[in-house]
Structure formats: structure tokens, C-alpha cells
C-alpha positions as protocol buffer text, in pm:
chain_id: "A"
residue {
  index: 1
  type: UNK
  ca { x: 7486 y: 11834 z: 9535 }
}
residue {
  index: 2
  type: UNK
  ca { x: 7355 y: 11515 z: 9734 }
}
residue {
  index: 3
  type: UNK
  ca { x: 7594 y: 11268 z: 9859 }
}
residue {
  index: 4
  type: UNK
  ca { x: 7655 y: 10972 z: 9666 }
}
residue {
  index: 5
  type: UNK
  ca { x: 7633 y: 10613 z: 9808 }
}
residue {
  index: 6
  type: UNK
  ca { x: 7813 y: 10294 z: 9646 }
}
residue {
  index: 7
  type: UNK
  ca { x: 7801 y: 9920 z: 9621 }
}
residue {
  index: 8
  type: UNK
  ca { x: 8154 y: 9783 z: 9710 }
}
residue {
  index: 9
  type: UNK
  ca { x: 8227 y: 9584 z: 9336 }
}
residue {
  index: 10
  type: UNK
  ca { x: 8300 y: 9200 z: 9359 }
}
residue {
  index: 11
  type: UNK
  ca { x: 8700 y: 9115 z: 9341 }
}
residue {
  index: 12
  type: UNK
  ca { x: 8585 y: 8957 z: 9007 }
}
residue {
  index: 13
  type: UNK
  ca { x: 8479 y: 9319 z: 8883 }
}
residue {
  index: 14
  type: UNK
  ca { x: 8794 y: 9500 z: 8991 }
}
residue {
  index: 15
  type: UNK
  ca { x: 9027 y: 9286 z: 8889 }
}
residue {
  index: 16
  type: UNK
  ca { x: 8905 y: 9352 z: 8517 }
}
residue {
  index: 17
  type: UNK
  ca { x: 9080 y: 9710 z: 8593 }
}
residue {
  index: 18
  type: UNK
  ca { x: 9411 y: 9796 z: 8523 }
}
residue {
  index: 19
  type: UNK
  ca { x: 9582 y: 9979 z: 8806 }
}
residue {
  index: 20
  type: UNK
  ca { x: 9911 y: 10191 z: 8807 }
}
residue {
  index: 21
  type: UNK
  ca { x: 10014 y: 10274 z: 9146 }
}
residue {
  index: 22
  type: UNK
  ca { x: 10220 y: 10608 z: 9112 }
}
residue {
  index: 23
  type: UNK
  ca { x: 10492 y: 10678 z: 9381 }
}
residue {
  index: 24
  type: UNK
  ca { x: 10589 y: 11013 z: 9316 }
}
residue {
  index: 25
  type: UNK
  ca { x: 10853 y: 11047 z: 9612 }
}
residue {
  index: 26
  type: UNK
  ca { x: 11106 y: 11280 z: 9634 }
}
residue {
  index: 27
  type: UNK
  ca { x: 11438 y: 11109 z: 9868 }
}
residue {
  index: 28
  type: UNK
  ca { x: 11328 y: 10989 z: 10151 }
}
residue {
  index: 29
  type: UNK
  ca { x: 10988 y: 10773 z: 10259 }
}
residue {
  index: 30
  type: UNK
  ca { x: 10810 y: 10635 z: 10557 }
}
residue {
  index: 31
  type: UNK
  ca { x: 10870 y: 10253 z: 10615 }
}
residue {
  index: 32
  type: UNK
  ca { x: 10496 y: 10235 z: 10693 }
}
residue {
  index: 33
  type: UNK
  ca { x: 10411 y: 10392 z: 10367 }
}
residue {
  index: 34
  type: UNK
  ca { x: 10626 y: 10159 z: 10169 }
}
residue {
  index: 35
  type: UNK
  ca { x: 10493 y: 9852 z: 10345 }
}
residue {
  index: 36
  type: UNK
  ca { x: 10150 y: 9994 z: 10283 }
}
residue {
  index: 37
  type: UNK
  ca { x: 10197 y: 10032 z: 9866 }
}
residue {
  index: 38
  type: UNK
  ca { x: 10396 y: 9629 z: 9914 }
}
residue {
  index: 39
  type: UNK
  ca { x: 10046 y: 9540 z: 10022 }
}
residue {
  index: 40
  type: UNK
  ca { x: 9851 y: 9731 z: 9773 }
}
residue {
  index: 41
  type: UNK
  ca { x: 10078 y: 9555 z: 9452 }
}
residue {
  index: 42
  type: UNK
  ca { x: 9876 y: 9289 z: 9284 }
}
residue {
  index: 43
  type: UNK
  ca { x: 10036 y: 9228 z: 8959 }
}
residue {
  index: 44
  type: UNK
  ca { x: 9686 y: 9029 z: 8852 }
}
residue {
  index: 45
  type: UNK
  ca { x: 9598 y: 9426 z: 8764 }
}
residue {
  index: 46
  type: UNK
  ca { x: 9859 y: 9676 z: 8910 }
}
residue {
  index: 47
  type: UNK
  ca { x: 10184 y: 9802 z: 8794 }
}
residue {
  index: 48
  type: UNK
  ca { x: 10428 y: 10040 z: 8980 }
}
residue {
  index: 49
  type: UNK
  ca { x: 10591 y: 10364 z: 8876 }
}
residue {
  index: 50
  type: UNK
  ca { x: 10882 y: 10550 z: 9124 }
}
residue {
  index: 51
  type: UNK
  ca { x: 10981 y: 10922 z: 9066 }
}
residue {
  index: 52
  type: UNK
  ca { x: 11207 y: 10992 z: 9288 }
}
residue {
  index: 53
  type: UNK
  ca { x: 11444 y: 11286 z: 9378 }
}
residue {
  index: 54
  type: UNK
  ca { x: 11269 y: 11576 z: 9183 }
}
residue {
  index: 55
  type: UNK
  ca { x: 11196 y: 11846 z: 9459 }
}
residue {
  index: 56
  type: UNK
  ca { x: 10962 y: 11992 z: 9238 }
}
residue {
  index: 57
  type: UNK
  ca { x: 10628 y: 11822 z: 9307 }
}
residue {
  index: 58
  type: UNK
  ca { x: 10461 y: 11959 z: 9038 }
}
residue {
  index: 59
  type: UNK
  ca { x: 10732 y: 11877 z: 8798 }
}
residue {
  index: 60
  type: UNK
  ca { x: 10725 y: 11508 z: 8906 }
}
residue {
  index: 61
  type: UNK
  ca { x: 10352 y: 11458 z: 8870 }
}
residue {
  index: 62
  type: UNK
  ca { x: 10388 y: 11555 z: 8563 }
}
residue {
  index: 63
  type: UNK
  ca { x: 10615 y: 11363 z: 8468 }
}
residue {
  index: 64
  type: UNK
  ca { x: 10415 y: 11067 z: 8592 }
}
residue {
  index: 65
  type: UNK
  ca { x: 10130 y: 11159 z: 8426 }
}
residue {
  index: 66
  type: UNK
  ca { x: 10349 y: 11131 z: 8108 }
}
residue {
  index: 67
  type: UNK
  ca { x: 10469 y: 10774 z: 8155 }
}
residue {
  index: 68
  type: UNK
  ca { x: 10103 y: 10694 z: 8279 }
}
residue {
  index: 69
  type: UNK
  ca { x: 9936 y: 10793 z: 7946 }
}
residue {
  index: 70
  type: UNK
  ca { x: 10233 y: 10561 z: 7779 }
}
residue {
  index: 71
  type: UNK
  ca { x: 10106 y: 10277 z: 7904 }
}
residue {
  index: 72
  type: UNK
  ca { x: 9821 y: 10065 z: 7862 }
}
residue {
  index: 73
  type: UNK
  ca { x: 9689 y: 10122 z: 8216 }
}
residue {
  index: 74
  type: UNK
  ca { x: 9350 y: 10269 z: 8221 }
}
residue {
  index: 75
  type: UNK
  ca { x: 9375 y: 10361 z: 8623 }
}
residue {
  index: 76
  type: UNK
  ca { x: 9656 y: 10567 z: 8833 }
}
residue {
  index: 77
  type: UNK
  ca { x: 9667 y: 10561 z: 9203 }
}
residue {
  index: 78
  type: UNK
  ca { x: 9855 y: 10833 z: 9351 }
}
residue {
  index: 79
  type: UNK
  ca { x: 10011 y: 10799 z: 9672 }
}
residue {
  index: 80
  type: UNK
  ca { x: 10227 y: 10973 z: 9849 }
}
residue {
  index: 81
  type: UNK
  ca { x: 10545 y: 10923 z: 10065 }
}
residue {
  index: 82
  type: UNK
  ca { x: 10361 y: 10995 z: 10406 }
}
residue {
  index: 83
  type: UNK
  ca { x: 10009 y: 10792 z: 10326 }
}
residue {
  index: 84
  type: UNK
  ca { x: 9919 y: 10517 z: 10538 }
}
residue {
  index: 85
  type: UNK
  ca { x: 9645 y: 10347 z: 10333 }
}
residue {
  index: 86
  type: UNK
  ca { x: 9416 y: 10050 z: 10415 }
}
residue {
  index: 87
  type: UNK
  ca { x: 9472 y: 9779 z: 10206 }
}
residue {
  index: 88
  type: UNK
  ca { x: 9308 y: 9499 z: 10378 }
}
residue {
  index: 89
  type: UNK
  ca { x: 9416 y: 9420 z: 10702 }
}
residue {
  index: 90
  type: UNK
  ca { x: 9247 y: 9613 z: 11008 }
}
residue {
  index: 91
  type: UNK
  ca { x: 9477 y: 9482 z: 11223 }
}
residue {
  index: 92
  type: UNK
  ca { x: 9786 y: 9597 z: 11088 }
}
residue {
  index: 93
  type: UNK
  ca { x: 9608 y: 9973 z: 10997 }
}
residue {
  index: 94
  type: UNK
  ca { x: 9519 y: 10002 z: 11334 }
}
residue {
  index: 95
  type: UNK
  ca { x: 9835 y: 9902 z: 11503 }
}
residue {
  index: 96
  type: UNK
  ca { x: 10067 y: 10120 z: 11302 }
}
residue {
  index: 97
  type: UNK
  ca { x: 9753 y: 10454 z: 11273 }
}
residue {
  index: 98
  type: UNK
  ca { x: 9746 y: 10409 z: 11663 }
}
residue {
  index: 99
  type: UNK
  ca { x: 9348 y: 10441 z: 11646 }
}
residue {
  index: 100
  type: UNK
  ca { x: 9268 y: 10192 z: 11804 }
}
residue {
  index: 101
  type: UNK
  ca { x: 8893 y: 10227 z: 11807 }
}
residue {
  index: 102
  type: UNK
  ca { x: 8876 y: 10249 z: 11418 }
}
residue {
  index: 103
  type: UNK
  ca { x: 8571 y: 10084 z: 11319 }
}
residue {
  index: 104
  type: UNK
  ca { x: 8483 y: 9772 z: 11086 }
}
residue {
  index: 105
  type: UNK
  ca { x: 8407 y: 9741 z: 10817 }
}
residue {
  index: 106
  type: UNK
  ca { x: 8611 y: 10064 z: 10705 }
}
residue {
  index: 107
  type: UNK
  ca { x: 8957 y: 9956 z: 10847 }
}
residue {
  index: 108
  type: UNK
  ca { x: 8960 y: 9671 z: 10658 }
}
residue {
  index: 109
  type: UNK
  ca { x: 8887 y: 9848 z: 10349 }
}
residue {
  index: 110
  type: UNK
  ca { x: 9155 y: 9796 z: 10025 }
}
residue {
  index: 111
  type: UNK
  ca { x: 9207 y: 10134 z: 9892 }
}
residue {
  index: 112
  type: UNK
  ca { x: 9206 y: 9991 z: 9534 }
}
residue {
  index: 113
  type: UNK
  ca { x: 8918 y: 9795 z: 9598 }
}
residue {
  index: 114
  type: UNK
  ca { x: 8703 y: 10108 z: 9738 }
}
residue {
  index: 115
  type: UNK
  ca { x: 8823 y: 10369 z: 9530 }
}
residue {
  index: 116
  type: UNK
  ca { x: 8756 y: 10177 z: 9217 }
}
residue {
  index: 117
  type: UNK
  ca { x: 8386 y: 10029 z: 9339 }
}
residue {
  index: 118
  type: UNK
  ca { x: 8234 y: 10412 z: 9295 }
}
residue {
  index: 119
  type: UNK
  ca { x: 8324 y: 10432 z: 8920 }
}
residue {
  index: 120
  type: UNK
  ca { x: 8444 y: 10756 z: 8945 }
}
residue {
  index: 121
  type: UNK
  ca { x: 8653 y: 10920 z: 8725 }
}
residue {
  index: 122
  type: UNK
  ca { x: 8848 y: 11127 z: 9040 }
}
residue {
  index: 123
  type: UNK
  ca { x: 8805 y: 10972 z: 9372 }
}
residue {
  index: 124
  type: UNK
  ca { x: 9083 y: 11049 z: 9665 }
}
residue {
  index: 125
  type: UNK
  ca { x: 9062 y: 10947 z: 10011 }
}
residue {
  index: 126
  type: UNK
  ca { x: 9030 y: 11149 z: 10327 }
}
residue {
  index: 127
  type: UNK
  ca { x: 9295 y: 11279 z: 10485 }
}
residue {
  index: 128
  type: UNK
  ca { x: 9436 y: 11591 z: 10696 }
}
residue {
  index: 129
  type: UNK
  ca { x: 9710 y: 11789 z: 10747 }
}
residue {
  index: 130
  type: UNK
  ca { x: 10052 y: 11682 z: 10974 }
}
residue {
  index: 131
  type: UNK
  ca { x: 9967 y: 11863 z: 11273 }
}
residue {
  index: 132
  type: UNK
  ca { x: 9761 y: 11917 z: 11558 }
}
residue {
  index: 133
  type: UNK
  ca { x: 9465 y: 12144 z: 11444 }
}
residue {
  index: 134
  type: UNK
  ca { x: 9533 y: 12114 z: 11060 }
}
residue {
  index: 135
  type: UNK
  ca { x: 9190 y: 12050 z: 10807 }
}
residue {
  index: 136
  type: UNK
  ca { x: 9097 y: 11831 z: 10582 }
}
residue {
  index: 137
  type: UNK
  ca { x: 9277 y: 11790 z: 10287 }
}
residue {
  index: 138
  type: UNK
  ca { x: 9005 y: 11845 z: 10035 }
}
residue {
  index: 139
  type: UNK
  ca { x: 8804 y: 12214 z: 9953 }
}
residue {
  index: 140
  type: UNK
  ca { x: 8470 y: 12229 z: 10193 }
}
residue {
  index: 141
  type: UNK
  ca { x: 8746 y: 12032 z: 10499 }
}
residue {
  index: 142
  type: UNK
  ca { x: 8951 y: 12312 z: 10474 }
}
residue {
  index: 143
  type: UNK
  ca { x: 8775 y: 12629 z: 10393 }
}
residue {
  index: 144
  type: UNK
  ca { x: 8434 y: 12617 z: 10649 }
}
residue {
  index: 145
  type: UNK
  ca { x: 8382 y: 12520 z: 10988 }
}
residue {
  index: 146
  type: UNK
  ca { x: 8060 y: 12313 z: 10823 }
}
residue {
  index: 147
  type: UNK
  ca { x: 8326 y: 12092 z: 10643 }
}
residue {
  index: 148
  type: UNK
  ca { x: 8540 y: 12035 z: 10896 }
}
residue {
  index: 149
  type: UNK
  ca { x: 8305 y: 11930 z: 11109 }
}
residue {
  index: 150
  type: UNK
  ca { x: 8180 y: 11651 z: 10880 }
}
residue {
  index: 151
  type: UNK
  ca { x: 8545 y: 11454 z: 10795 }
}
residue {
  index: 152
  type: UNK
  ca { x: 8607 y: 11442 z: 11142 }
}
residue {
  index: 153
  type: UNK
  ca { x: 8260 y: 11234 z: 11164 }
}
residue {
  index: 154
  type: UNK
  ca { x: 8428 y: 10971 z: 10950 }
}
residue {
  index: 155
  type: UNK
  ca { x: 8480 y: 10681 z: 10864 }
}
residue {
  index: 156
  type: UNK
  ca { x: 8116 y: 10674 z: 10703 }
}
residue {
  index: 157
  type: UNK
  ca { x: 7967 y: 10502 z: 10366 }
}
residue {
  index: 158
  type: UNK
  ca { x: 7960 y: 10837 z: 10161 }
}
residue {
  index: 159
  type: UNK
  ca { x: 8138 y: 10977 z: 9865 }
}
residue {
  index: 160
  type: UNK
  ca { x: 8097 y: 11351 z: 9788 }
}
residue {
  index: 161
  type: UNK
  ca { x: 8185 y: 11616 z: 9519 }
}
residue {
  index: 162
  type: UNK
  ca { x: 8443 y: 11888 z: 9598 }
}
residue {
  index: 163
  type: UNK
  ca { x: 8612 y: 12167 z: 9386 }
}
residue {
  index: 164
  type: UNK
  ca { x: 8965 y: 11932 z: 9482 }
}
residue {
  index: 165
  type: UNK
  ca { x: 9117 y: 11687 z: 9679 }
}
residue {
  index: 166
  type: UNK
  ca { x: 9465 y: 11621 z: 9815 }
}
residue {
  index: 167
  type: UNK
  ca { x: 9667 y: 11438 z: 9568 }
}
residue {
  index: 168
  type: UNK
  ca { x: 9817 y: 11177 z: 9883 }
}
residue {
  index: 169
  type: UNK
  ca { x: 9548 y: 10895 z: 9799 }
}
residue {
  index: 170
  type: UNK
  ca { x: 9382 y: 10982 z: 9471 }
}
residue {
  index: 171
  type: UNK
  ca { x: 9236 y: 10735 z: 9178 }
}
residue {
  index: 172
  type: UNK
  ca { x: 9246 y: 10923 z: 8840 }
}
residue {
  index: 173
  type: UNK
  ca { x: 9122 y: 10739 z: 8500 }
}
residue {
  index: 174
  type: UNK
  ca { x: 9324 y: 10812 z: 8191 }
}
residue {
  index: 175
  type: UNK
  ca { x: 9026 y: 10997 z: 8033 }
}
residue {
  index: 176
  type: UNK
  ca { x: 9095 y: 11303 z: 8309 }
}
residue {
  index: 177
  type: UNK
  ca { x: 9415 y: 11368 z: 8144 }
}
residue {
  index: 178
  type: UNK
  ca { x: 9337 y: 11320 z: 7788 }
}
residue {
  index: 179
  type: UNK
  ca { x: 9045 y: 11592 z: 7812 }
}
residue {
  index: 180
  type: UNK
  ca { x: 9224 y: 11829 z: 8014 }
}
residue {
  index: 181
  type: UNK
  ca { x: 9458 y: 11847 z: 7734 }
}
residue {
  index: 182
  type: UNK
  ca { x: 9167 y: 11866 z: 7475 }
}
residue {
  index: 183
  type: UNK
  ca { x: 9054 y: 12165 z: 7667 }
}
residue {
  index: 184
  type: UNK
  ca { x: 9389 y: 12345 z: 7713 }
}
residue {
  index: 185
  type: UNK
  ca { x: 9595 y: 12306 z: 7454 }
}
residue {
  index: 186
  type: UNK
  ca { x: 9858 y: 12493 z: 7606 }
}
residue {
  index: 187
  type: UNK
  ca { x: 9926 y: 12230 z: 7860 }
}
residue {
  index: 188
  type: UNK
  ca { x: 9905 y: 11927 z: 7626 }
}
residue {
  index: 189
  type: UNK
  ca { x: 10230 y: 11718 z: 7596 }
}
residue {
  index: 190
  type: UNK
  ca { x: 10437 y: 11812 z: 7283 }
}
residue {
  index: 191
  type: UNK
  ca { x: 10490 y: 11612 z: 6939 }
}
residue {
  index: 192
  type: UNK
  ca { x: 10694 y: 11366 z: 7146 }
}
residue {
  index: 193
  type: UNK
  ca { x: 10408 y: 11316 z: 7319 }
}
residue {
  index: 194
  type: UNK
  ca { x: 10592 y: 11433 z: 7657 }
}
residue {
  index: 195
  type: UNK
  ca { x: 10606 y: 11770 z: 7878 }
}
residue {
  index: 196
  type: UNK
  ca { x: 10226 y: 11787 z: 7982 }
}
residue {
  index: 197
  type: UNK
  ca { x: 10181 y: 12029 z: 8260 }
}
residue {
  index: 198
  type: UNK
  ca { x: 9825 y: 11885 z: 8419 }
}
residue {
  index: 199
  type: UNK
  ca { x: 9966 y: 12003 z: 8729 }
}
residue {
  index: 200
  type: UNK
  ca { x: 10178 y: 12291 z: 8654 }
}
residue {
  index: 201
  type: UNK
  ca { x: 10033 y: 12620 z: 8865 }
}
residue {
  index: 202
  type: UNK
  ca { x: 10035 y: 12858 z: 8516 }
}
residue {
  index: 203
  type: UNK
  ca { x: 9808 y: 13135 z: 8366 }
}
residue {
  index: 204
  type: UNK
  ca { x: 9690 y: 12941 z: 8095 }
}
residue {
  index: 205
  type: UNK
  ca { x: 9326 y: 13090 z: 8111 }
}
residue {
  index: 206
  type: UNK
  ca { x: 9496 y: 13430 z: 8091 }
}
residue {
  index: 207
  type: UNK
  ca { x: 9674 y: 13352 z: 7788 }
}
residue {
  index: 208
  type: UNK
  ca { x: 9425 y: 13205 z: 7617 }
}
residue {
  index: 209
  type: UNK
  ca { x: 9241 y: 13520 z: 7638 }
}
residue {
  index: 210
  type: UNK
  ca { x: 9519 y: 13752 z: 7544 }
}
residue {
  index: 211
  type: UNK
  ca { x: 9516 y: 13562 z: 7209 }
}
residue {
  index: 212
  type: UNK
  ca { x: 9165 y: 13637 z: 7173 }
}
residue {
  index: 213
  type: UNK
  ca { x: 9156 y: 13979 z: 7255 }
}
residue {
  index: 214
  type: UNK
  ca { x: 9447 y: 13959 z: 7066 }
}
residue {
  index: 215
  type: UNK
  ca { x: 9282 y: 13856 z: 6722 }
}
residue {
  index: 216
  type: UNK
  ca { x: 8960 y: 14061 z: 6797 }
}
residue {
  index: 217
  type: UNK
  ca { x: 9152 y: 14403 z: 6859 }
}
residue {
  index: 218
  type: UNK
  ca { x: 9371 y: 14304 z: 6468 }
}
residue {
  index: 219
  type: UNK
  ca { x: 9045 y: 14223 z: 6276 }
}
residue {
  index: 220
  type: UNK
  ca { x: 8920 y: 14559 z: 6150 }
}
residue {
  index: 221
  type: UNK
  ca { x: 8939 y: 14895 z: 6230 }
}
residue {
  index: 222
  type: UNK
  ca { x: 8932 y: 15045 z: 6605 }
}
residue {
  index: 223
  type: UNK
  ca { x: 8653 y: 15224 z: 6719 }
}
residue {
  index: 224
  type: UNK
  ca { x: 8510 y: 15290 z: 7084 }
}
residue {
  index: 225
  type: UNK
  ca { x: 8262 y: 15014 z: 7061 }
}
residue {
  index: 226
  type: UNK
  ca { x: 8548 y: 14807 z: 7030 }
}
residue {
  index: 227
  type: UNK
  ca { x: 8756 y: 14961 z: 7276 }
}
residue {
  index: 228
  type: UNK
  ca { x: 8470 y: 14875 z: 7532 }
}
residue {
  index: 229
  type: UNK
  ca { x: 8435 y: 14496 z: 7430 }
}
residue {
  index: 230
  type: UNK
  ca { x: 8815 y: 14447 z: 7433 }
}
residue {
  index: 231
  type: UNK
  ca { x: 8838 y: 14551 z: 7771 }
}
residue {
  index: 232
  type: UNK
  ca { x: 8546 y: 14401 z: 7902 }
}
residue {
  index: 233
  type: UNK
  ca { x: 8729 y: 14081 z: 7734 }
}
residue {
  index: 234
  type: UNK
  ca { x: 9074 y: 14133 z: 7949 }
}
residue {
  index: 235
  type: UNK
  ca { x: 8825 y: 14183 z: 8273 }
}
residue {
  index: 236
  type: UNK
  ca { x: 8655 y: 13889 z: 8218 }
}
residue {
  index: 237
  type: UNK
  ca { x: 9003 y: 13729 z: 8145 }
}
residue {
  index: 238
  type: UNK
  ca { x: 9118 y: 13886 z: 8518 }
}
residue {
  index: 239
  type: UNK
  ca { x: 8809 y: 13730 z: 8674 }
}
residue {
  index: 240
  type: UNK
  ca { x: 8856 y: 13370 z: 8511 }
}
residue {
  index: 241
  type: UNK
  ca { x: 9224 y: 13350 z: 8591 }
}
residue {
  index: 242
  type: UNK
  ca { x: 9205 y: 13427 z: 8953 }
}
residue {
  index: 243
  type: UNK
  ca { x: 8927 y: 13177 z: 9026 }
}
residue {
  index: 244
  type: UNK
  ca { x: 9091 y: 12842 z: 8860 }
}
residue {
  index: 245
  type: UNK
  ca { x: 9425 y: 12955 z: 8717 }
}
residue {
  index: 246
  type: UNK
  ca { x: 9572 y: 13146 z: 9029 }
}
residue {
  index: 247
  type: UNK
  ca { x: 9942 y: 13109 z: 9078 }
}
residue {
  index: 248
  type: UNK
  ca { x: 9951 y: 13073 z: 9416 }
}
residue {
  index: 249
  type: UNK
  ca { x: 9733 y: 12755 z: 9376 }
}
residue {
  index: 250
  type: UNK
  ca { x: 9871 y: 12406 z: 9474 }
}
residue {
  index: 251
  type: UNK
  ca { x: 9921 y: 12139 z: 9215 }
}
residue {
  index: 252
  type: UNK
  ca { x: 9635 y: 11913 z: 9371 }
}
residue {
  index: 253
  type: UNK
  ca { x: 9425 y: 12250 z: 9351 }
}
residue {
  index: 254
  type: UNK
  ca { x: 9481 y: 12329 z: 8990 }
}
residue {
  index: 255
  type: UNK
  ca { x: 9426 y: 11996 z: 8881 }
}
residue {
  index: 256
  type: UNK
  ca { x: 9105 y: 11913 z: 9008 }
}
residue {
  index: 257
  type: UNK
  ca { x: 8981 y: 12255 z: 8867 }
}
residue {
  index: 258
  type: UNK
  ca { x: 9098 y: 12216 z: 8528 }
}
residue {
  index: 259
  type: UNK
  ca { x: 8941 y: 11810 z: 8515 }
}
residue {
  index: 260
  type: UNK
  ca { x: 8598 y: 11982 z: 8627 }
}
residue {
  index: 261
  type: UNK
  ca { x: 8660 y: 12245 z: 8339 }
}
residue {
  index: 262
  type: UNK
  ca { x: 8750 y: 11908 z: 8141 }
}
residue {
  index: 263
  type: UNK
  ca { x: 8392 y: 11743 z: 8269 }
}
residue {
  index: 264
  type: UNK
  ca { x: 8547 y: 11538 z: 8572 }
}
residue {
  index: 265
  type: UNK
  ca { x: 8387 y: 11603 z: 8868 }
}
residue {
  index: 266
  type: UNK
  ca { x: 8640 y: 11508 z: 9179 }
}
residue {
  index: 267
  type: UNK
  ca { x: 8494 y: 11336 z: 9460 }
}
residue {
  index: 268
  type: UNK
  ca { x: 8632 y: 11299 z: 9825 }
}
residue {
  index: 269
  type: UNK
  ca { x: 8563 y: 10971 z: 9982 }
}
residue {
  index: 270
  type: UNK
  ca { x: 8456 y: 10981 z: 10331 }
}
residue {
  index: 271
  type: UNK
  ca { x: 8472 y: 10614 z: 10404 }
}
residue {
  index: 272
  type: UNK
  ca { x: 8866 y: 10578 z: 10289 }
}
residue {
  index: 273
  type: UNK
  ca { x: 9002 y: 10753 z: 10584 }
}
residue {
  index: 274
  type: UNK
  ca { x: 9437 y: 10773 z: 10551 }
}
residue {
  index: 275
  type: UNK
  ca { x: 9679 y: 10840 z: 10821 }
}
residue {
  index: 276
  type: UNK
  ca { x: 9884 y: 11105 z: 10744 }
}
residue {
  index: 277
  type: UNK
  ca { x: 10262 y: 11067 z: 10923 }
}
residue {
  index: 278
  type: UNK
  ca { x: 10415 y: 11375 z: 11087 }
}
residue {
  index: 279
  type: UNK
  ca { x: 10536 y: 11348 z: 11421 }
}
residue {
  index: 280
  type: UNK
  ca { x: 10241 y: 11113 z: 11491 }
}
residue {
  index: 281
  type: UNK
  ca { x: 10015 y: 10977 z: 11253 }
}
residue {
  index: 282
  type: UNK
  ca { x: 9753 y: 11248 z: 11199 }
}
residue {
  index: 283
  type: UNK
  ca { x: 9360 y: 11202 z: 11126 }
}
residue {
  index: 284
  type: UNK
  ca { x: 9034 y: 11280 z: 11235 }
}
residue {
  index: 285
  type: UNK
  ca { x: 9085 y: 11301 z: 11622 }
}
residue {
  index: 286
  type: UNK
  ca { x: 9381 y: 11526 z: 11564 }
}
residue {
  index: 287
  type: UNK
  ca { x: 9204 y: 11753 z: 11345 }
}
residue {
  index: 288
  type: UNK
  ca { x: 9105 y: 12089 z: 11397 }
}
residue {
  index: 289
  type: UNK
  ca { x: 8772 y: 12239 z: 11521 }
}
């Protein structure tokens, strides 16, 4: 697909939109990152939700995602407790990323402001991994040389689709999680209207087919024409589950595959660039090759 390019809205627009900004820590946090989400707070259209001490990312998320749908918030913005994100002030950004040489007008970008201006329903910033070498945290930045190649390029004025994108600076509308739900039952929230697993790495594709096969194999008698289609079934089944229900999937992974499933495409902005703190605090000049 072609790149997308955006308007940046008006404050007037964007302040029409109801923002949650999730924290889903776990203990501990970066000063930098809290000072960062202290900036971000507007109460004019943002809220605030803290998770903290579950170990269990995807468990937390969840559990977010619970409390989001709750409320009367139509946006979440995800961040995480080793983001630094622009929220206005290229001064600050650059003094505490250490790049120095960041250019204008992107350093003085609001992450609420941008993410929200592409009317998108799943737009995350770019970011890479906490050390020296690491990709891009989003599918083409970490899987081909091609991608790579073309985060460490930014900051420029682009949006793009991708299979995922790291969950450390990501806009989601409320509509994402609704439909995933309508499209896999087995992961809605219960009666209570609580326990959704959006994020959860689980077979569900698999065991949605096993009840299929399931009822197909119990309606009628067995023959070998049957025997064939039931087993083409349970390989098709195979096929589906390890391409976007894999256990060894991350939670950002799985999510983003199941809201494309859902009819959300996920898009990785290259113009919101995000420190990421390790040791230093990591981006496009320490990524890899």
C-alpha cells in the first residue's frame, strides 16, 4: 500500500476528542517518562488510568482495556513506562533524548495532537528496541533490511500500514476493541462485562475450528468424502493458527492482527519518533543496520 500523508487538525478539532491516557506500568518508571505523560494530561479532553504491579503485561492490558470500554472515552493512548514522547516542547525532548540535531517541526510535535490529526483507528509512534543494534518496533522495522532502513530516515511527514506496532506509544479508538470481540467471541469480556483477552497470546482461531469440524464430523453419517473435508478443515485450521494466533506471539503482535481481522488497519507513524530509555535513550542513530 502507498503511504499516507496528513493535515495536522486545529487544537479546536482535537479537543472535541476524548482521550484516556493508559499507564500500564508494572513497579517501577522512568522520571522522564512520568514527566512526559504530566505534560501530555489536559483534562479539557484526557483522563488517566495507572495499572500498576501486574508482571503480566498481557494481563494488565487487558485489564485496561476493560476499564477503557467502561468509560465514556472514545480514545486510549498507550504508553509505556520507558517512552519518552513529544508533547510540545522541542527543547525539553531534545535535552533529555540527547539528539540534539532533532529537527523542527517534528520535535515539537504533541503526541496527542499528531496521533489523533490522521483519523486513524490504530496509529503508534516509532520507536526501537533498548540497545545498540535493536529494530524498529513495528513489523517491516524489524523483519527486512528494506524496513529498517526507512525508520532510521525519520523523523518524516508519513504514516504507513503495518501487520503491528509496538504497544509503547499507540492511539486505539474504542471501536478496535468492540469488533475484535464481535469477531472472536471467545475473547469477549463475560456477562459482567469484564475479562476480555484483546491481548491474551491464545489459540482462539484453533478452537474455533475444532468446533466446526466438530459439528460437521456429528451431522450425519461418516463416509470418506467426509473424512477428506474434515481433515482438510483441521489443516486449514493448522495454517490459520500459526499465521495470527501463534503462541509465541507478543501481546502488541496479536493485537494488531486480530483488529485487522476485526477491519482496523494499524498504522506506524514515521513522523512521531519516541525515545526509548535503556542504558541511554535509544532511537534512530542507535539502531541497527
Amino acid at each position: 500500500m502507498d503511504p499516507v500523508y496528513t493535515t495536522l487538525k486545529t487544537s479546536l478539532q482535537v479537543l472535541q476528542k476524548k482521550v484516556l491516557l493508559i499507564m500500564p506500568w508494572q513497579k517501577n518508571t522512568n522520571p522522564i517518562t512520568a514527566f512526559c505523560m504530566m505534560q501530555l494530561a489536559d483534562k479539557r479532553r484526557t483522563t488517566s488510568m495507572l495499572n500498576f504491579g501486574d508482571a503480566f503485561v498481557a494481563h494488565t492490558r487487558n485489564t485496561c482495556a476493560d476499564l477503557f470500554l467502561e468509560s465514556d472515552m472514545e480514545w486510549a493512548l498507550w504508553v509505556d513506562d520507558d517512552m519518552v514522547v513529544p508533547f510540545g516542547s522541542a527543547k525539553w525532548f531534545k535535552a533529555h533524548t540527547g539528539w540534539s540535531d532533532y529537527p523542527e517541526p517534528f520535535a515539537s510535535f504533541n503526541a496527542i495532537d499528531r496521533l489523533l490529526s490522521h483519523n486513524k483507528k490504530i496509529v503508534g509512534g516509532l520507536y526501537f528496541g533498548r540497545h545498540f543494534g535493536g529494530p524498529a518496533v513495528f513489523n517491516e522495522g524489524s523483519l527486512n533490511s528494506a524496513g529498517l532502513v526507512l525508520a532510521k530516515r525519520a523523523p518524516f511527514d508519513e504514516i504507513r500500514p503495518t501487520r503491528w506496532c509496538g504497544t509503547g506509544c499507540l492511539l486505539t479508538h474504542r471501536s478496535v476493541f468492540e469488533d475484535i470481540e464481535k469477531k472472536f467471541p471467545l475473547l469477549a469480556r463475560g456477562p459482567n462485562k469484564r475479562g476480555g483477552q484483546w491481548f491474551t497470546s491464545s489459540e482462539h482461531t484453533a478452537l474455533d475450528w475444532i468446533d466446526r469440524i466438530r459439528k460437521f464430523l456429528s451431522d450425519g453419517p461418516m463416509d470418506g468424502l467426509k473424512a477428506a473435508k474434515a481433515h482438510e478443515m483441521a489443516e486449514a485450521a493448522a495454517c490459520e493458527a500459526r499465521a495470527n494466533s501463534a503462541l509465541g506471539m507478543g501481546e502488541d503482535v496479536a493485537f494488531c492482527i486480530r483488529a485487522k481481522e476485526a477491519g482496523h488497519t494499524t498504522y506506524v507513524d514515521y513522523g512521531l519518533v519516541c525515545g526509548h530509555i535503556g542504558h541511554c535513550i535509544f532511537g534512530p542513530k542507535t539502531a541497527g543496520k
